[in-house]
C-alpha positions as CSV (number, residue, x, y, z in Angstrom):
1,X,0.0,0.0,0.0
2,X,1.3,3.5,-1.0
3,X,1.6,6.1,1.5
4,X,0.6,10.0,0.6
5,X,2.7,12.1,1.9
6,X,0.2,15.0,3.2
7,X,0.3,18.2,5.7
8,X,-3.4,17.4,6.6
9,X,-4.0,15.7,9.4
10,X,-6.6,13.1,9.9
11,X,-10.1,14.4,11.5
12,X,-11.5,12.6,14.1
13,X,-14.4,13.2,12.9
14,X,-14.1,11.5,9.3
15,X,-13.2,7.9,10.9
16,X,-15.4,5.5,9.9
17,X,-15.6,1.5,10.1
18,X,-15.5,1.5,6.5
19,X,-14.0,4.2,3.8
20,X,-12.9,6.2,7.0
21,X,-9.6,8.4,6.8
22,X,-5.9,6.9,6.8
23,X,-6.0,3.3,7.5
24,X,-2.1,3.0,6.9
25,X,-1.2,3.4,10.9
26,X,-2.8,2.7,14.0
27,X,-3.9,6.0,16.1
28,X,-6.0,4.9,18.4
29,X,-6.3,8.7,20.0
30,X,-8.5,10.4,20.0
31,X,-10.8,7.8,20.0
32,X,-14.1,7.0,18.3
33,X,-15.7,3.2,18.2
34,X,-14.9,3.0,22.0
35,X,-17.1,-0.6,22.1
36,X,-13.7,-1.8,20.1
37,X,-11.4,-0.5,22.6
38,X,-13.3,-2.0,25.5
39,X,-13.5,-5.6,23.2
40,X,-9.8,-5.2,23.1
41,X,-9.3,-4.9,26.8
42,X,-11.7,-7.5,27.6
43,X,-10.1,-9.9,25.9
44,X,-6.8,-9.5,27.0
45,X,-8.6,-9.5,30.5
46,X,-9.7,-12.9,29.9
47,X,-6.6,-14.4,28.1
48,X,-6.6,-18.4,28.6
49,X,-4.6,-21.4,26.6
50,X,-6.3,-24.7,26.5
51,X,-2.7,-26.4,27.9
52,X,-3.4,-24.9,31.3
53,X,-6.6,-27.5,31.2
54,X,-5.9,-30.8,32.8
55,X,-7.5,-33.1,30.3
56,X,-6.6,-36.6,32.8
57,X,-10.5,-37.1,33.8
58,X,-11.5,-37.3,30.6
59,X,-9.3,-39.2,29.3
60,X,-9.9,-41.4,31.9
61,X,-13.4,-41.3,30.9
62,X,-13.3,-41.9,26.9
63,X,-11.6,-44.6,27.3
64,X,-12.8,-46.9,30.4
65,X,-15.9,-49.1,28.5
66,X,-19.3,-48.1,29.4
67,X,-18.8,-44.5,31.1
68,X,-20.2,-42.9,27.4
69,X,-22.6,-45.0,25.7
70,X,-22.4,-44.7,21.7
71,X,-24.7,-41.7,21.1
72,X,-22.3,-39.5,23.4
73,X,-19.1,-40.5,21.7
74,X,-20.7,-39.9,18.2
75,X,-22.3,-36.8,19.3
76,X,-18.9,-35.3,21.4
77,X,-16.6,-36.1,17.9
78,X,-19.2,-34.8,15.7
79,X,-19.0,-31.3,17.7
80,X,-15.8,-31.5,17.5
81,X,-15.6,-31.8,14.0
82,X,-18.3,-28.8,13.7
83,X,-16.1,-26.8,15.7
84,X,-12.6,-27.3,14.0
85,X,-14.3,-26.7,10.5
86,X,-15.8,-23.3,12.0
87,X,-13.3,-21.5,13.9
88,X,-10.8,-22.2,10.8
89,X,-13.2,-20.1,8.9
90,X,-13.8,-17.7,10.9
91,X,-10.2,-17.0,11.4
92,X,-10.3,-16.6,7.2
93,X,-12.3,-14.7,7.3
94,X,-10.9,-12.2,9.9
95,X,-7.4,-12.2,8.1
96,X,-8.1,-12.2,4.4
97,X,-11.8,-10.3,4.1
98,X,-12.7,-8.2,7.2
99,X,-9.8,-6.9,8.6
100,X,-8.5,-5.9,4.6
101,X,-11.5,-3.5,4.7
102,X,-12.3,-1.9,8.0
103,X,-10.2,1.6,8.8
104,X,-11.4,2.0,12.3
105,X,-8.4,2.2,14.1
106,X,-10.1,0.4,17.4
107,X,-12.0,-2.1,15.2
108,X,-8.6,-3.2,13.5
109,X,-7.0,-3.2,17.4
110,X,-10.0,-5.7,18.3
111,X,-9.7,-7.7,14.6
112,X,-6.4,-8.8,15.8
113,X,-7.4,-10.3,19.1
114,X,-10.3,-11.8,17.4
115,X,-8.3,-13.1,14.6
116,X,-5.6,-14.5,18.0
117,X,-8.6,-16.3,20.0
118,X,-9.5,-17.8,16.7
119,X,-6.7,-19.5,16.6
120,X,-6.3,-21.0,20.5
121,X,-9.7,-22.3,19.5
122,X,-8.2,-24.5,17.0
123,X,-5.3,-25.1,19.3
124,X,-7.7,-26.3,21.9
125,X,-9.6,-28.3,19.2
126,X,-6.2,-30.2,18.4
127,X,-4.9,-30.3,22.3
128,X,-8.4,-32.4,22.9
129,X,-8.0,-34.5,19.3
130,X,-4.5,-35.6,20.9
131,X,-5.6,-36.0,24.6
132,X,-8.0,-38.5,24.0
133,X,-6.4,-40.5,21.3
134,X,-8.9,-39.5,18.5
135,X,-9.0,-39.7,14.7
136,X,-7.2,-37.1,13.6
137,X,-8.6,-37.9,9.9
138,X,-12.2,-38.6,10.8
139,X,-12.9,-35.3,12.8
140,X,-11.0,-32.9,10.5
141,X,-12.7,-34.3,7.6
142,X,-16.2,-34.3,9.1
143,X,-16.8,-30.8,7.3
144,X,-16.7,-32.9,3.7
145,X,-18.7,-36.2,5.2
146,X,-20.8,-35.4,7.5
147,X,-24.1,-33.3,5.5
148,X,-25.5,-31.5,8.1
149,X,-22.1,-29.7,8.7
150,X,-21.2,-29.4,4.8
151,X,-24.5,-27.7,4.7
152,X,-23.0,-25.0,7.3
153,X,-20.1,-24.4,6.1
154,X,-21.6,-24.7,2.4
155,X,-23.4,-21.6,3.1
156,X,-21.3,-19.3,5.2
157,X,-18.3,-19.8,2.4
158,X,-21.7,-18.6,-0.3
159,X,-21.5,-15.4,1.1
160,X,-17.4,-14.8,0.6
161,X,-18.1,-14.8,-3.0
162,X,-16.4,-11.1,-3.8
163,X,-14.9,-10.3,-0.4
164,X,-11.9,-12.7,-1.6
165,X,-11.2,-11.5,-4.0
166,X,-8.0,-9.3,-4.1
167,X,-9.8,-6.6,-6.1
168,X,-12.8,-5.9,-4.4
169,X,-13.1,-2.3,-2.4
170,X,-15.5,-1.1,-0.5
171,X,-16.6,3.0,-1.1
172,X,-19.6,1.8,-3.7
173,X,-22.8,1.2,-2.4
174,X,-23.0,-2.1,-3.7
175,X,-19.4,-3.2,-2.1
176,X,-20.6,-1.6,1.2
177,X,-23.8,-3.7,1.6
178,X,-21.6,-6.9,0.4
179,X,-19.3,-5.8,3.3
180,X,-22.1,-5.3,5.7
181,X,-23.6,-8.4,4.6
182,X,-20.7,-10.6,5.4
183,X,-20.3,-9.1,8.8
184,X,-24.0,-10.0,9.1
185,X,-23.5,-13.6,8.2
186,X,-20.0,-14.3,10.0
187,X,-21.3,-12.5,13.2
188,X,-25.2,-13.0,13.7
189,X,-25.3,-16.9,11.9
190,X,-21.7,-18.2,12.3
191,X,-20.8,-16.9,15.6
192,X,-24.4,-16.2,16.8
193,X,-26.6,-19.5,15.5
194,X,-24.3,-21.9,14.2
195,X,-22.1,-22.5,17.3
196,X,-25.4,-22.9,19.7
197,X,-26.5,-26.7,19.0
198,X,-22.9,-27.4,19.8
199,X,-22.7,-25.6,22.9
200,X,-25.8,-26.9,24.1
201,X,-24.2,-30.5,23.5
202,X,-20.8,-30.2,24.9
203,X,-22.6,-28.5,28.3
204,X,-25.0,-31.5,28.7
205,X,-22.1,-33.8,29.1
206,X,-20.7,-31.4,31.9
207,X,-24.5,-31.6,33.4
208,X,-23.8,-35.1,34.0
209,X,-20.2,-35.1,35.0
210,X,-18.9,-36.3,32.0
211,X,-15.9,-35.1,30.0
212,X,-15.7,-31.7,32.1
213,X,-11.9,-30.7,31.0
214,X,-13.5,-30.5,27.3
215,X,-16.4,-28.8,28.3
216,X,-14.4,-26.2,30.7
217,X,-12.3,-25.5,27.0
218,X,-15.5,-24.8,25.5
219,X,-16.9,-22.4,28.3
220,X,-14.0,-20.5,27.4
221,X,-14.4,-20.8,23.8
222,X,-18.1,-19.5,24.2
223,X,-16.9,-16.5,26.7
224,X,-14.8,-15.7,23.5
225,X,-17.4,-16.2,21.1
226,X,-19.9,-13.6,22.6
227,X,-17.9,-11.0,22.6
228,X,-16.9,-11.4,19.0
229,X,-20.9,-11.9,18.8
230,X,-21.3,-8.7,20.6
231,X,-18.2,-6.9,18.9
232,X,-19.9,-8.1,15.4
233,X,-23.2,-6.4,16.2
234,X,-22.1,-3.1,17.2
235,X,-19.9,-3.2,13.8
236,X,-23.6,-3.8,12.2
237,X,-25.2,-1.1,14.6
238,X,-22.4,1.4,13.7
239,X,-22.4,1.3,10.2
240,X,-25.9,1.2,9.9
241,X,-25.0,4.8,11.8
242,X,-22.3,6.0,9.9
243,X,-24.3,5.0,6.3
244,X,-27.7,4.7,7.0
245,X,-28.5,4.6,2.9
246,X,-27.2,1.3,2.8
247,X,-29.7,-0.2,5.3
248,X,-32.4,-0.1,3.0
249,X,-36.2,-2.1,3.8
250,X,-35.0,-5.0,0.9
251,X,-31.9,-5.7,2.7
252,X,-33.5,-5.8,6.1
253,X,-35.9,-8.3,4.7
254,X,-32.1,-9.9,3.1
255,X,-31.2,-10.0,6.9
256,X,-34.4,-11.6,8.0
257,X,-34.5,-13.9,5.3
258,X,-30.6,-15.4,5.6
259,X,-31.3,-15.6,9.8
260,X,-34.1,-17.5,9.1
261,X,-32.1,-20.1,6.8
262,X,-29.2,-20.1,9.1
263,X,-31.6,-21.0,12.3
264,X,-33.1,-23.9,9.6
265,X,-30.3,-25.7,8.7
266,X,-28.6,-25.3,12.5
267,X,-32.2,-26.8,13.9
268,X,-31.7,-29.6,11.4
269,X,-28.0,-30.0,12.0
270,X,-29.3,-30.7,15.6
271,X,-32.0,-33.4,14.4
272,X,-29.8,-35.2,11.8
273,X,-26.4,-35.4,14.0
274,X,-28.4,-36.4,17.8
275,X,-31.4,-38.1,15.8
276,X,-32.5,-39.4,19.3
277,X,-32.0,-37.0,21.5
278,X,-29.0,-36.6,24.2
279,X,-29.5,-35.2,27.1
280,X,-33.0,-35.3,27.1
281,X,-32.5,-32.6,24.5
282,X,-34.6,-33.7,21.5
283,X,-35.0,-32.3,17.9
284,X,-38.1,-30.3,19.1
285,X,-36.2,-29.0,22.1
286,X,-33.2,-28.0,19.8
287,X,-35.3,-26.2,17.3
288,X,-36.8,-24.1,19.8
289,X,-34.0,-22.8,21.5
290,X,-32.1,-22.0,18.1
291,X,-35.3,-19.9,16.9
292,X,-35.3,-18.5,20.4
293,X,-31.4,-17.1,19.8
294,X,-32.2,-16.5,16.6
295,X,-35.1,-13.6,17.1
296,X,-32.3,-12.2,19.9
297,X,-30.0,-11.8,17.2
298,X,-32.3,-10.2,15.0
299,X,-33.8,-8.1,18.2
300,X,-29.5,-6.7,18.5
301,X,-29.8,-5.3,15.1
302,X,-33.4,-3.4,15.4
303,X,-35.0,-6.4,13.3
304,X,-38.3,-7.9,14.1
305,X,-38.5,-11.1,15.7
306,X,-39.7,-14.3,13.4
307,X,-40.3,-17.1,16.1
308,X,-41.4,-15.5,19.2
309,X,-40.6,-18.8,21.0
310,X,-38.9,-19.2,24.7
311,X,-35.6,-20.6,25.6
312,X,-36.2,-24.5,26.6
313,X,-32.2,-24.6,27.8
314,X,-32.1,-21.9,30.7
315,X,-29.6,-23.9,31.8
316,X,-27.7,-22.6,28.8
317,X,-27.0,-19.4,31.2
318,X,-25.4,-21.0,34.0
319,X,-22.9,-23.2,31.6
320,X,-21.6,-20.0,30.8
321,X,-21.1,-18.2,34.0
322,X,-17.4,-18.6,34.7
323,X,-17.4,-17.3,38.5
324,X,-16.8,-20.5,39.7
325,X,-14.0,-21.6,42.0
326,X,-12.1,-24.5,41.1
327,X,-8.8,-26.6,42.4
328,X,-5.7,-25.3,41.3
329,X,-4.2,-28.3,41.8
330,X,-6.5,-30.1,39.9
331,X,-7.6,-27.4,37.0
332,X,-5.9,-23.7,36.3
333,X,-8.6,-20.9,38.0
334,X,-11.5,-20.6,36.1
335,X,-11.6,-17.0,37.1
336,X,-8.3,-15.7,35.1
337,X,-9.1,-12.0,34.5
338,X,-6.0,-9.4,35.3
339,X,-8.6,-6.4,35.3
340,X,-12.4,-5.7,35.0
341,X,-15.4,-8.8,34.8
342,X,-16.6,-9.3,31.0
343,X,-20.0,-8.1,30.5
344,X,-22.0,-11.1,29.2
């Protein structure tokens, strides 16, 4: 990228998330998109590494005859194999699409933790792939043979079509919505619908005790996730702001429309992967409580609900509240924050 040499100095003022002024360095003072700054601190408040998890207990239980029956060891690699194929994408698209496009100083800051987490996700993907003796093969190869995660992944990648590609610019309207609709799709139905039926799983197996290492990984994972979630909406929120032509009544219906897919095949990813239920979660149960996240997404973004169904997991909340005291002996603190508590 050229540099202009210039006497003007940027304008506070004239920042934007997208076709803001002077993208080339990194002033974060003054300040504008301050929910970026405080995403950035956040996260570096809750810094973790899946290695500081003891992973001996379940180990211990995958492999003793009897402690999982067949439907939990088919559902736990199949999530696992959701997982590994999502956060690698995510991480694309953070590195080669979103972060190529946004000139918000803050935003860019917070893009780079985003893109870091991304990757201990997959770290802790792998560190639990090794600590229990797994296929390596069968899980990172799910995303090809398994349909119901195809499907997913199928169309997330649909909407990348452009953003790739080495040429394309934002500063049109029709490359602005195409941005705005990929931070739509990576943040609302990947990070906000997609991950849920997964979650959901991997906590019911710590509901009964079961593989609580792997499920103490995810609890972080998901801590991470929702502020991305939450990070990815007030990118939507602001732009909407900053260029209020481009949210326009046919791509609000757009919004509605790809939500409403995303919950669909995430509801049926559910039914076809845990056709009988774990848990006492059942395809019914899972349905609901991905339309339920779904019309709270939506809701985020000023949209109109489309389900107006309650949450049958409120369980759901407790699996993710981390205030909980463990052994240090036996597990690193759950509670590893150097300043301020994350605002769920």
């Amino acid at each position: 990228m050229a540099i202009e040499k210039t006497q003007q100095r940027v304008d506070i003022n004239t920042r934007k998330i997208i076709n803001g002024a002077d993208a080339d360095v990194v002033q974060l003072y003054p300040m504008k998109h301050t929910f970026a700054w405080d995403a950035y601190n956040a996260g570096n408040a809750n810094h973790w590494l899946p290695t500081e998890i003891n992973m001996q207990g379940d180990v211990e239980q995958w492999k003793t005859p009897g402690v999982l029956t067949d439907d939990e060891i088919r559902a736990f690699k199949t999530v696992l194999g959701f997982f590994t194929t999502a956060d690698s994408i995510a991480a694309n698209n953070i590195v080669m699409a979103a972060y190529r496009h946004v000139t918000s100083p803050e935003c860019r800051m917070y893009l780079l933790r985003q893109a870091y987490e991304e990757a201990v996700h997959t770290h802790a993907y792998q560190y639990m792939v090794e600590s229990l003796g797994l296929d390596s093969g069968e899980i990172y190869n799910m995303y090809r043979e398994v349909d119901a995660i195809y499907n997913k992944a199928s169309f997330i990648l649909t909407f990348n079509d452009g953003i790739f590609d080495p040429s394309f610019k934002t500063g049109t309207f029709e490359s602005d919505q195409k941005f705005l609709e990929n931070i739509i799709v990576f943040s609302l139905i990947m990070e906000g619908i997609f991950f849920y039926s997964s979650f959901a799983v991997i906590f019911g197996f710590q509901r009964q005790n079961k593989m609580k290492s792997s499920a103490e990984q995810i609890q972080y994972i998901m801590r991470d996730e929702s502020q991305h979630l939450n990070f990815g909406i007030n990118l939507i929120n602001t732009i909407k702001e900053e260029q209020p032509e481009l949210w326009t009544p046919e791509f609000q219906q757009h919004v509605v429309d790809m939500v409403k897919e995303g919950a669909k095949l995430e509801y049926t990813f559910a039914a076809e992967v845990f056709p009988k239920g774990i848990f006492g979660m059942n395809a019914e149960s899972f349905k609901q409580y991905i339309e339920h996240i779904s019309d709270r997404r939506l809701a985020r973004v000023g949209l109109p609900e489309q389900f107006g169904v309650s949450n049958p997991f409120p369980w759901m909340s407790e699996a993710v509240d981390l205030n909980k005291e463990k052994n240090f002996f036996e597990t690193r603190v759950i509670e590893y924050k150097t300043g301020g508590t994350l605002d769920w």
